[in-house]
mmCIF file of the C-alpha atoms, coordinates in Angstrom:
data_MODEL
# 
_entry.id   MODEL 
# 
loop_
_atom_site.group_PDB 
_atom_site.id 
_atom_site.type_symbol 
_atom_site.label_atom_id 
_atom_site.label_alt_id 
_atom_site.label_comp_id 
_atom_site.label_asym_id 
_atom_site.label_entity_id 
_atom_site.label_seq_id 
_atom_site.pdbx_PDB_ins_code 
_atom_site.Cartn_x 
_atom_site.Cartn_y 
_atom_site.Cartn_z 
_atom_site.occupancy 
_atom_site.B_iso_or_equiv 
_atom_site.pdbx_formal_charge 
_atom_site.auth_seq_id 
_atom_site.auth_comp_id 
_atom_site.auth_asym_id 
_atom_site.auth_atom_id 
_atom_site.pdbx_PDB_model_num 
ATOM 1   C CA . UNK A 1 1   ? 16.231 -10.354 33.117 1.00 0.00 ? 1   UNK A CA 1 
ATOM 2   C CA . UNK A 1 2   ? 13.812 -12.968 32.934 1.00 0.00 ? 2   UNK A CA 1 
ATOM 3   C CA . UNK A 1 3   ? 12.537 -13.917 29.187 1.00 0.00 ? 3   UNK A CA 1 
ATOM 4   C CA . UNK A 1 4   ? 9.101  -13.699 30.134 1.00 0.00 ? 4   UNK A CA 1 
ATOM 5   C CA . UNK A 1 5   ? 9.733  -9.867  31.874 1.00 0.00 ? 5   UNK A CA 1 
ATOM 6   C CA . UNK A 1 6   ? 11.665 -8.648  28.717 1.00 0.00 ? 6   UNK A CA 1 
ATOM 7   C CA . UNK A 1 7   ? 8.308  -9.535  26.698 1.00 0.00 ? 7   UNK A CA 1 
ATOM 8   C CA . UNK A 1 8   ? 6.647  -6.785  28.782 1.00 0.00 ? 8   UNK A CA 1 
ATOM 9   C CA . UNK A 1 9   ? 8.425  -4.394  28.024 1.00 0.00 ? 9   UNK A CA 1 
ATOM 10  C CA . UNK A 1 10  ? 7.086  -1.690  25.780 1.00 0.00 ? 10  UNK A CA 1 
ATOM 11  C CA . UNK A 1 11  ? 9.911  0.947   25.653 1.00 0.00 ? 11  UNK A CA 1 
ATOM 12  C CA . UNK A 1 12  ? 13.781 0.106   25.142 1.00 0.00 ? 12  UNK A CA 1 
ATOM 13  C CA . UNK A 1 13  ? 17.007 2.268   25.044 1.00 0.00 ? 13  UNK A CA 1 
ATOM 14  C CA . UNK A 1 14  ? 19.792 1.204   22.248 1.00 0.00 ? 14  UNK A CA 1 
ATOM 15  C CA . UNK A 1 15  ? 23.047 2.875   23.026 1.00 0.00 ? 15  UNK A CA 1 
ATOM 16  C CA . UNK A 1 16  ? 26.507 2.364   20.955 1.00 0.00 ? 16  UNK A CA 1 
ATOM 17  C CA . UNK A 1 17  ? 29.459 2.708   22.631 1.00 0.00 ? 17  UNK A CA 1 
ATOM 18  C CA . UNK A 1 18  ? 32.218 4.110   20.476 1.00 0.00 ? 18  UNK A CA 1 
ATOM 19  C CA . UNK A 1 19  ? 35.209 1.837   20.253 1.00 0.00 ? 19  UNK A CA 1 
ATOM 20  C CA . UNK A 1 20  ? 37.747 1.377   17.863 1.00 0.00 ? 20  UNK A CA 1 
ATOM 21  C CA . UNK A 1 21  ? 37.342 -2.185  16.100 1.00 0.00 ? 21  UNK A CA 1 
ATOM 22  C CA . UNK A 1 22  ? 33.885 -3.357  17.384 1.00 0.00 ? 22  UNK A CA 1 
ATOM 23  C CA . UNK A 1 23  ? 30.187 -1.610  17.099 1.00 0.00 ? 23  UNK A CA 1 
ATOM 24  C CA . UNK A 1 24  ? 29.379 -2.352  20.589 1.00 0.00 ? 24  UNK A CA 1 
ATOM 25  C CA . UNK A 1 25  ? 25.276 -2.105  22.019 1.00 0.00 ? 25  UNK A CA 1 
ATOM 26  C CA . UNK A 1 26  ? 23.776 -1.583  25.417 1.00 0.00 ? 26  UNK A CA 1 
ATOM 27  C CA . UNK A 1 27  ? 19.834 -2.255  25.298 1.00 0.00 ? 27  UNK A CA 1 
ATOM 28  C CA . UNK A 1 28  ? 18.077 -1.007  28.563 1.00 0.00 ? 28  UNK A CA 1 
ATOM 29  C CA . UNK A 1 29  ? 14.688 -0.848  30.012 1.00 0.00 ? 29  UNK A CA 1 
ATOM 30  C CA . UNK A 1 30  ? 13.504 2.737   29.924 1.00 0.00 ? 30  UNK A CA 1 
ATOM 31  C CA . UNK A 1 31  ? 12.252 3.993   33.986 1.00 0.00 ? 31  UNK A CA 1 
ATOM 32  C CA . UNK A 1 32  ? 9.102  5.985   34.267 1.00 0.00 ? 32  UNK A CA 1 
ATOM 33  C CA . UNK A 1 33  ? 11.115 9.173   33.682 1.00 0.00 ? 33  UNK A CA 1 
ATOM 34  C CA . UNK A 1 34  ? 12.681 8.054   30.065 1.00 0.00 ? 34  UNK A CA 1 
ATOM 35  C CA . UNK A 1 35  ? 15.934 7.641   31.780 1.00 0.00 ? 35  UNK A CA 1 
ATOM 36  C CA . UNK A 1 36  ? 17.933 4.369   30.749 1.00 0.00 ? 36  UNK A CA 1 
ATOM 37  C CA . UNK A 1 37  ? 16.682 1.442   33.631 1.00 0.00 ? 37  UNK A CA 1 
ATOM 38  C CA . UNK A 1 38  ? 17.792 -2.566  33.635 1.00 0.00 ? 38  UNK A CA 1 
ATOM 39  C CA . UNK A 1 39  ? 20.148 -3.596  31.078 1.00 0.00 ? 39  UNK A CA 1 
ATOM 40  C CA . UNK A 1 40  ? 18.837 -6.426  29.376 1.00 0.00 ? 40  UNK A CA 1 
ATOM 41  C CA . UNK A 1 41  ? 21.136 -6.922  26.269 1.00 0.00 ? 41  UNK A CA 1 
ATOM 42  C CA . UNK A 1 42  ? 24.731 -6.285  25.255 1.00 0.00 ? 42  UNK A CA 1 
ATOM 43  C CA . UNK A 1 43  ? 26.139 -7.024  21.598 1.00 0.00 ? 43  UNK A CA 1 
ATOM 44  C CA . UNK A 1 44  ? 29.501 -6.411  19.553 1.00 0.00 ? 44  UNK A CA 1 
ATOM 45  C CA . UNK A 1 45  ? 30.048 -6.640  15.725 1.00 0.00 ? 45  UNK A CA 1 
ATOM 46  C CA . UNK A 1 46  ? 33.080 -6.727  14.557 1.00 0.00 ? 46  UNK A CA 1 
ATOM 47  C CA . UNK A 1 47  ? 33.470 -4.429  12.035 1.00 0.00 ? 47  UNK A CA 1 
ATOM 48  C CA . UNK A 1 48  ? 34.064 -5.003  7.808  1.00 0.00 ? 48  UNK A CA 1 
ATOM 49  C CA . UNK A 1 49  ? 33.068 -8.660  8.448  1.00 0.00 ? 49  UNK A CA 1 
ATOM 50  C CA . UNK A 1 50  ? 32.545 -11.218 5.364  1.00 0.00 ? 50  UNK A CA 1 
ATOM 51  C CA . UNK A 1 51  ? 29.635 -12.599 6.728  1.00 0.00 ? 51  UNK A CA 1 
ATOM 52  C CA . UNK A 1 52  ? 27.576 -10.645 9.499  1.00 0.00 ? 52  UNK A CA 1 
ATOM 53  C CA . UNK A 1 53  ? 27.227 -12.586 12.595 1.00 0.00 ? 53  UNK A CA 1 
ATOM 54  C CA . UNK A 1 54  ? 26.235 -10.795 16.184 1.00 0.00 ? 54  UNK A CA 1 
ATOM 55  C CA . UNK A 1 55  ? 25.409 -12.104 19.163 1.00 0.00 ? 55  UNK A CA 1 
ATOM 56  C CA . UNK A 1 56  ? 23.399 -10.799 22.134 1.00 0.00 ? 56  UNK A CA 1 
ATOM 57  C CA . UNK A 1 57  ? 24.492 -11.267 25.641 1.00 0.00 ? 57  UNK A CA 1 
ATOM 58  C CA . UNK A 1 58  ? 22.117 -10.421 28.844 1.00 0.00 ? 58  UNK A CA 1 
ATOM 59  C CA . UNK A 1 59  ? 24.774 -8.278  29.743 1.00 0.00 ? 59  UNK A CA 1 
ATOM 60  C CA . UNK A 1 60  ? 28.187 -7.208  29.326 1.00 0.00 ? 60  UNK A CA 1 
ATOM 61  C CA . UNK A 1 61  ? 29.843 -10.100 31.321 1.00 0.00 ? 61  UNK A CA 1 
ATOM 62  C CA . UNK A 1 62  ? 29.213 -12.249 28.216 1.00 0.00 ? 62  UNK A CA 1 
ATOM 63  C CA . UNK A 1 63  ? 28.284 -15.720 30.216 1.00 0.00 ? 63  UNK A CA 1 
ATOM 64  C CA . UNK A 1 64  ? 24.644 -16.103 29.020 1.00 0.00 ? 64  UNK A CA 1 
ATOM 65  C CA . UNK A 1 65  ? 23.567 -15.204 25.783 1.00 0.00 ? 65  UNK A CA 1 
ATOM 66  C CA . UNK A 1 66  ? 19.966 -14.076 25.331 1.00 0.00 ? 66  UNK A CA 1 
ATOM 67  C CA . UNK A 1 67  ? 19.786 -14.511 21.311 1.00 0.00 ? 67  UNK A CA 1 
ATOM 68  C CA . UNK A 1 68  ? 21.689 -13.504 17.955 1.00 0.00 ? 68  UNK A CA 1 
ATOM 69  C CA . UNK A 1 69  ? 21.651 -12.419 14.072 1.00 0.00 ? 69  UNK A CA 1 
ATOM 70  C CA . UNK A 1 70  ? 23.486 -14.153 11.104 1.00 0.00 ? 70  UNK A CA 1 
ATOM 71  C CA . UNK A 1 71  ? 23.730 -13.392 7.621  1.00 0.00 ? 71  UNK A CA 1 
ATOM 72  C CA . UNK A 1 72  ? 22.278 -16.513 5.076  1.00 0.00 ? 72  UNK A CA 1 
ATOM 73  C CA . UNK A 1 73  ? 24.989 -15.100 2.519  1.00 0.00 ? 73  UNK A CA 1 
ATOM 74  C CA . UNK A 1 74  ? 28.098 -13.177 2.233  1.00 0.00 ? 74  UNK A CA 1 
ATOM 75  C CA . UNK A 1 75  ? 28.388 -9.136  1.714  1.00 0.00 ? 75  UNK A CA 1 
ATOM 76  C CA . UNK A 1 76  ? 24.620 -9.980  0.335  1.00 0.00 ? 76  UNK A CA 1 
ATOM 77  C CA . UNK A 1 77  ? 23.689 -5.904  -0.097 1.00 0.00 ? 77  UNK A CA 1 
ATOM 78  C CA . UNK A 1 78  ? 19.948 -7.286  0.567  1.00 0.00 ? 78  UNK A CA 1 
ATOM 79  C CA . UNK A 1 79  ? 20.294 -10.295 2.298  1.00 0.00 ? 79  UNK A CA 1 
ATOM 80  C CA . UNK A 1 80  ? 18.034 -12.297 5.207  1.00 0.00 ? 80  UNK A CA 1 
ATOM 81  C CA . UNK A 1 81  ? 19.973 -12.305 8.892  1.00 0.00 ? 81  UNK A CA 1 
ATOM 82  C CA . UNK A 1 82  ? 18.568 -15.295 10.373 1.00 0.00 ? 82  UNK A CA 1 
ATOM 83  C CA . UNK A 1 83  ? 17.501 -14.628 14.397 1.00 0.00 ? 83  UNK A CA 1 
ATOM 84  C CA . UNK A 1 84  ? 17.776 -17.107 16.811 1.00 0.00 ? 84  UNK A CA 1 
ATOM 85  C CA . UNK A 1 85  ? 17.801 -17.568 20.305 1.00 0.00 ? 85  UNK A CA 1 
ATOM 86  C CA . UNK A 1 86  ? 20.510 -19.136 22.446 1.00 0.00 ? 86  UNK A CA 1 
ATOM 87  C CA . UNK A 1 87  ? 19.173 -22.939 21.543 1.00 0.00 ? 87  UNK A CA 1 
ATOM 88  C CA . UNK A 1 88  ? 19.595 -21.571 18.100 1.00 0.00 ? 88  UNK A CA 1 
ATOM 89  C CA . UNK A 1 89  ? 15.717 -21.676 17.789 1.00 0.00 ? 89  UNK A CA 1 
ATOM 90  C CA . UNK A 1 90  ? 14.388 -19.351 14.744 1.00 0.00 ? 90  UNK A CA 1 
ATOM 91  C CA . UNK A 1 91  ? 12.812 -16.422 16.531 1.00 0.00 ? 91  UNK A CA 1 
ATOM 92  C CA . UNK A 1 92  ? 12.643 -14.596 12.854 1.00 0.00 ? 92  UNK A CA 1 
ATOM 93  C CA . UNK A 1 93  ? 14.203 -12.846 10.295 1.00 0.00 ? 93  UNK A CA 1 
ATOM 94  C CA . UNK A 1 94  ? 14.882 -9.489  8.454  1.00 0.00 ? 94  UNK A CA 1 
ATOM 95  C CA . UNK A 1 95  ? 15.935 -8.137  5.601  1.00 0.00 ? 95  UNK A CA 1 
ATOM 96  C CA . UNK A 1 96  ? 16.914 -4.676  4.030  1.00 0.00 ? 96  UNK A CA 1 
ATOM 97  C CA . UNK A 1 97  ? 14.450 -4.271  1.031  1.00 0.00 ? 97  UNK A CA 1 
ATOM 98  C CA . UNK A 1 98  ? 18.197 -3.242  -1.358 1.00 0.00 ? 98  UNK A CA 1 
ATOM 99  C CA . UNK A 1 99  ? 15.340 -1.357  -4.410 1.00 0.00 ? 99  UNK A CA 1 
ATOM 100 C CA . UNK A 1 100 ? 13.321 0.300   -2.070 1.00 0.00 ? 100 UNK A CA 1 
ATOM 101 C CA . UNK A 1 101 ? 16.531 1.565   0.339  1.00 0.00 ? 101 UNK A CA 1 
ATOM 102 C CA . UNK A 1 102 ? 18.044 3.817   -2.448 1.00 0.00 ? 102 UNK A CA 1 
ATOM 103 C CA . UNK A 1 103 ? 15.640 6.842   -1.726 1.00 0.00 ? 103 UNK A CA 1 
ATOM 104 C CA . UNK A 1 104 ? 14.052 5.849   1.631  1.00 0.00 ? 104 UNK A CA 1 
ATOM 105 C CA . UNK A 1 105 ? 15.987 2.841   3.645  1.00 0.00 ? 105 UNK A CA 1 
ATOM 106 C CA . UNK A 1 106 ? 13.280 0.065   4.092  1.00 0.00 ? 106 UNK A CA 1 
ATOM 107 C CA . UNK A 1 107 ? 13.697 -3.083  5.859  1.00 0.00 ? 107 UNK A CA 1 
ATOM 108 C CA . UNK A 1 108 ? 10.965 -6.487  6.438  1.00 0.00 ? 108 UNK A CA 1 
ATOM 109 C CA . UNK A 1 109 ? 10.865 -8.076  10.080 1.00 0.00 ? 109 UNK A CA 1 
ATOM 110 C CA . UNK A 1 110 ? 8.927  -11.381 10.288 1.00 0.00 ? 110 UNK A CA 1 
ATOM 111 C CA . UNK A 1 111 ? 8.078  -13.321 12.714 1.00 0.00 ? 111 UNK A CA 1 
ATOM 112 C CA . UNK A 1 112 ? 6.670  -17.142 12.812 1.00 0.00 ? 112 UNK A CA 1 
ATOM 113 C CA . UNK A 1 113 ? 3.135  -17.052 12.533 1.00 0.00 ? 113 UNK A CA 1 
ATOM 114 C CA . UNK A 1 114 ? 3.118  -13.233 12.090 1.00 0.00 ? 114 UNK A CA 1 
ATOM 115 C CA . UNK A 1 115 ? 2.306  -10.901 9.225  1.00 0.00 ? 115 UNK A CA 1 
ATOM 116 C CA . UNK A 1 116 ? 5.587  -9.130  7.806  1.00 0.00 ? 116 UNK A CA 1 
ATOM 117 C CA . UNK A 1 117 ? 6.306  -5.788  8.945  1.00 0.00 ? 117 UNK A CA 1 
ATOM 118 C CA . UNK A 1 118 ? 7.859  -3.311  6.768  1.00 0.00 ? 118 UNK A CA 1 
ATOM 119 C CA . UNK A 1 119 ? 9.578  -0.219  8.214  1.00 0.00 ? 119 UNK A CA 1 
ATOM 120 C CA . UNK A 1 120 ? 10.795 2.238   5.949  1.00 0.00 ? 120 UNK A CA 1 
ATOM 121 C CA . UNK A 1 121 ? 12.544 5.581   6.972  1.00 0.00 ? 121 UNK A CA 1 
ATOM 122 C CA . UNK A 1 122 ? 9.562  7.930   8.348  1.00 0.00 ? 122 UNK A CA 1 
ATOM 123 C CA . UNK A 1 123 ? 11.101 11.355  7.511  1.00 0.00 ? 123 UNK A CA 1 
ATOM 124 C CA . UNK A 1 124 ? 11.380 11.436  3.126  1.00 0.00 ? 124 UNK A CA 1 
ATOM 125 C CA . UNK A 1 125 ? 13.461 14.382  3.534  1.00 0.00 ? 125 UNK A CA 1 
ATOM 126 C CA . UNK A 1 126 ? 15.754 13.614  5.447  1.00 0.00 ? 126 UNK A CA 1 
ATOM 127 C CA . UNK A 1 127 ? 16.442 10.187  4.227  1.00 0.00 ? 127 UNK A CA 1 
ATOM 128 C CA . UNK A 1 128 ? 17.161 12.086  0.637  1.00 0.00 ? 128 UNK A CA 1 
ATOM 129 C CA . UNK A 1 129 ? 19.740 14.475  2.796  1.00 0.00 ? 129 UNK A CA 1 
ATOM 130 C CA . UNK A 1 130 ? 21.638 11.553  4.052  1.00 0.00 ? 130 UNK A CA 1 
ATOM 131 C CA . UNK A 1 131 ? 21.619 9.893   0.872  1.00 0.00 ? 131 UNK A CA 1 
ATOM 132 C CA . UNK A 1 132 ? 22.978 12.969  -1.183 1.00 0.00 ? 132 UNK A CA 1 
ATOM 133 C CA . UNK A 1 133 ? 25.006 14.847  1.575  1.00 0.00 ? 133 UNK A CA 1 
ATOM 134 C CA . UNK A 1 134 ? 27.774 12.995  2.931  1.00 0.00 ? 134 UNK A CA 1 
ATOM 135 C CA . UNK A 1 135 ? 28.445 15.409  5.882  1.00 0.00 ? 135 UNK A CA 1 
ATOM 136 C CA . UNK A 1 136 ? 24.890 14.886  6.501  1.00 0.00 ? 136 UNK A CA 1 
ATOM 137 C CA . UNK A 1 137 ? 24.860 11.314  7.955  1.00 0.00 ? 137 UNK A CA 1 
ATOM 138 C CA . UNK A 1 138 ? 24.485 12.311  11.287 1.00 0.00 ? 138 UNK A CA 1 
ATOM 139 C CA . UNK A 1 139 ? 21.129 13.722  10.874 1.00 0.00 ? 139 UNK A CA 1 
ATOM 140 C CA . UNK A 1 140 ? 18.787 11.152  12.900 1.00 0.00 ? 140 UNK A CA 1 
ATOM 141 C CA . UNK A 1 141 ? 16.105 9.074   11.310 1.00 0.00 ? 141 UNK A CA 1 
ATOM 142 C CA . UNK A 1 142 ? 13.386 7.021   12.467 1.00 0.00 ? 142 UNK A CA 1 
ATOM 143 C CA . UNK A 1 143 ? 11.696 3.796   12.000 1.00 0.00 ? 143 UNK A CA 1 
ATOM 144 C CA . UNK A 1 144 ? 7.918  2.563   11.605 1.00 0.00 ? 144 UNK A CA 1 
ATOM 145 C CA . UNK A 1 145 ? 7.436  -0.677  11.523 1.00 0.00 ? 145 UNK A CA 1 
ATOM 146 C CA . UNK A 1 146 ? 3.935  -1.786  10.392 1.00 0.00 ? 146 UNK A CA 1 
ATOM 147 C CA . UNK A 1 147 ? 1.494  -3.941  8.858  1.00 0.00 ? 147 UNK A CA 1 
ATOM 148 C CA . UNK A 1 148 ? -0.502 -1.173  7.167  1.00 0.00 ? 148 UNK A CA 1 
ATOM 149 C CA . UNK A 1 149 ? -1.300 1.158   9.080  1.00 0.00 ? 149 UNK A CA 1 
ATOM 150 C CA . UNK A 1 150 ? -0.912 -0.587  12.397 1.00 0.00 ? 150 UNK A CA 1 
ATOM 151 C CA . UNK A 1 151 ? 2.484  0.758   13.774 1.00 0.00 ? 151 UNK A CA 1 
ATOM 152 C CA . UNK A 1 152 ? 3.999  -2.530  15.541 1.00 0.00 ? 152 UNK A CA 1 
ATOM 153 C CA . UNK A 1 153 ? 7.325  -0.823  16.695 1.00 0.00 ? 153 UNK A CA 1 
ATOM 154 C CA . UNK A 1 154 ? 9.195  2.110   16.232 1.00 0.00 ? 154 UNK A CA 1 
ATOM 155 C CA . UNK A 1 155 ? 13.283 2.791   16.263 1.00 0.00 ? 155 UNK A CA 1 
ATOM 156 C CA . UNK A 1 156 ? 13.765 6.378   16.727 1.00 0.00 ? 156 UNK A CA 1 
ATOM 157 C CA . UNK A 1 157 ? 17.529 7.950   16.587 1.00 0.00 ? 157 UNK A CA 1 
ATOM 158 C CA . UNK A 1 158 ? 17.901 10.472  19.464 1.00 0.00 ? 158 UNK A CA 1 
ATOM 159 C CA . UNK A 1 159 ? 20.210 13.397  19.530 1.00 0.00 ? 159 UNK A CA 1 
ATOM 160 C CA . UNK A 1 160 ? 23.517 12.373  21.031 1.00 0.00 ? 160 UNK A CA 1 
ATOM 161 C CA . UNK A 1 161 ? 27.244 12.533  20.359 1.00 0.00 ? 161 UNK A CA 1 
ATOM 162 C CA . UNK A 1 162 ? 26.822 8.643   20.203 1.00 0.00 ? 162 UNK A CA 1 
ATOM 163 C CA . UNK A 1 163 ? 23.998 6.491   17.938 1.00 0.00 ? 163 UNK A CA 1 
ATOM 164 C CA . UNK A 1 164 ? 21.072 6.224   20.611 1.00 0.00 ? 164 UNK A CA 1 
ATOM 165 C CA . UNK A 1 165 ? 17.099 4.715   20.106 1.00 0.00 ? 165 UNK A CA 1 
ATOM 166 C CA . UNK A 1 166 ? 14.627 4.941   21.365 1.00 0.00 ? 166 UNK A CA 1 
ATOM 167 C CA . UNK A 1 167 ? 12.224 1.480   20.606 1.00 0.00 ? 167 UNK A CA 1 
ATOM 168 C CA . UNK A 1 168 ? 8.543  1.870   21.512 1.00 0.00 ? 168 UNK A CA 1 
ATOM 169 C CA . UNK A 1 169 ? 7.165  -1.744  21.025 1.00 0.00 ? 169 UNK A CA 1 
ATOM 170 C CA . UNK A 1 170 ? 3.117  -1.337  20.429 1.00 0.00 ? 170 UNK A CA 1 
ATOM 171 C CA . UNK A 1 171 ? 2.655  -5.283  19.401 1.00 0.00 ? 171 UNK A CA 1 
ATOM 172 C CA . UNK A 1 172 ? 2.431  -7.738  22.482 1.00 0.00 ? 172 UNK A CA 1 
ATOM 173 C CA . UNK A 1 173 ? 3.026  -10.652 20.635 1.00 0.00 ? 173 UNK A CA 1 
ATOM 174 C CA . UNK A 1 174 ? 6.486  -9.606  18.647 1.00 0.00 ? 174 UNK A CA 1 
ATOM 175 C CA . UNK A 1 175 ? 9.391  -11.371 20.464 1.00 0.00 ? 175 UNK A CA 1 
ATOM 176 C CA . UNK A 1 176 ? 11.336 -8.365  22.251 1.00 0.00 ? 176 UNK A CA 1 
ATOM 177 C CA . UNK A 1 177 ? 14.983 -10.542 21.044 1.00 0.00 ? 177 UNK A CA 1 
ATOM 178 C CA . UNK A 1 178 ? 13.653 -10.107 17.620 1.00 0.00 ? 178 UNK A CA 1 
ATOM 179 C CA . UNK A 1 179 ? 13.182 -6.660  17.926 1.00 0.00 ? 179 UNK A CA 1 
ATOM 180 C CA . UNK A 1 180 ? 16.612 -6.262  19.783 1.00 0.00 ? 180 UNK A CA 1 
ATOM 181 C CA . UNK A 1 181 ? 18.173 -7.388  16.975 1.00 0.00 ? 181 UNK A CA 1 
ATOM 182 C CA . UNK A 1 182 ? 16.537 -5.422  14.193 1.00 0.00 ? 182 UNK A CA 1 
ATOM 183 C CA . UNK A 1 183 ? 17.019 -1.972  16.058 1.00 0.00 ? 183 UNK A CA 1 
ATOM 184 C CA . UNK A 1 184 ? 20.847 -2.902  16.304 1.00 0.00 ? 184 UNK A CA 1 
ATOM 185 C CA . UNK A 1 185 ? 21.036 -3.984  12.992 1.00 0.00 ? 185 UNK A CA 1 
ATOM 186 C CA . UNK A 1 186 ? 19.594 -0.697  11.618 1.00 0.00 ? 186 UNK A CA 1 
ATOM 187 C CA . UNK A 1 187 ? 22.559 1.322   13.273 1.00 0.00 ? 187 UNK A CA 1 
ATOM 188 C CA . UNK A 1 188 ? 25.064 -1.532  12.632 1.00 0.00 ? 188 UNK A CA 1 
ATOM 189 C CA . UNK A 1 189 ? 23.849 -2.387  8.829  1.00 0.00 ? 189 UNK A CA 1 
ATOM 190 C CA . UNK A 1 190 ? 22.273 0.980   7.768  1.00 0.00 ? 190 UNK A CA 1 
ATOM 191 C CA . UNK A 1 191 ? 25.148 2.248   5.748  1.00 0.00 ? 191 UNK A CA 1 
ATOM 192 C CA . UNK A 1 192 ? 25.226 -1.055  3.673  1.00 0.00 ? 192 UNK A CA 1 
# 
């Protein structure tokens, strides 16, 4: 998909598919009738890594890639990923906020030229369920990412024997391949 049709889109599906070694993503379009449309993104990340590095790929072929997320430091429990795009040109950065994350997971997306957004778990609740109840994790949780009170995107788990999101993208100007990235980190990172 073209670069400049991807930054149309307002709605996005994040599937993992369940393998053994590797987190592996799908990112699709979403059709009309919520079902899963285009793909426009395909990632792996290899699993216990010393330094997190994933790359997205336009699809599962792996010949072009579309952009990608690195770590600054290693096993950094609150560190910066770096994103880029396939020149290696900074599209932005985020960060788990480590303080804030003990009760209520909170991360920072920035963008060049952009205010910071902060999303922190929406549901209080449950985010104190999955912190204190082990055989609780699988309760879904959901993401607002804002500048106040202006949502700019949202990552919400759906119900589903594997993780799935739902990304509903309300800020034109925020670079879809950043966004990609953050809503794959949160499933890939979250438990860190």
């Amino acid at each position: 998909m073209d670069i400049s049709v991807l930054q149309q889109q307002t709605h996005l599906i994040v599937r993992q598919k369940i393998t053994m070694m590797v987190n592996r993503y799908v990112v699709h379009t979403v059709r009309t009738d919520g079902s899963p449309g285009e793909e426009v993104a395909f990632a792996e990340q290899k699993r216990l890594a010393f330094k997190e590095q994933v790359t997205l790929y336009t699809d599962e072929s792996r010949q072009h890639v579309l952009a990608g997320f690195k770590a600054r430091n290693v096993l950094d429990l609150a560190g910066e990923y770096d994103v880029t795009d396939q020149d290696g040109t900074p599209l932005g950065v985020f960060r788990k906020d480590f303080r804030r994350s003990l009760l209520r997971s909170t991360w920072h997306v920035r963008q060049p030229g952009l205010s910071t957004y902060t999303g922190a778990e929406r549901n209080t609740t449950v985010a104190l369920l999955r912190r204190f109840g082990d055989s609780l994790s699988w309760l879904p949780y959901h993401f607002d990412f804002s500048v106040g009170a202006s949502i700019a995107f949202s990552v919400e788990r759906r119900w589903s024997l594997r993780d799935s999101y739902l990304v509903r993208i309300r800020d034109p100007r925020l670079d879809r391949r950043l966004i990609i990235a953050t809503a794959v980190a949160l499933d890939a990172l979250q438990s860190r």
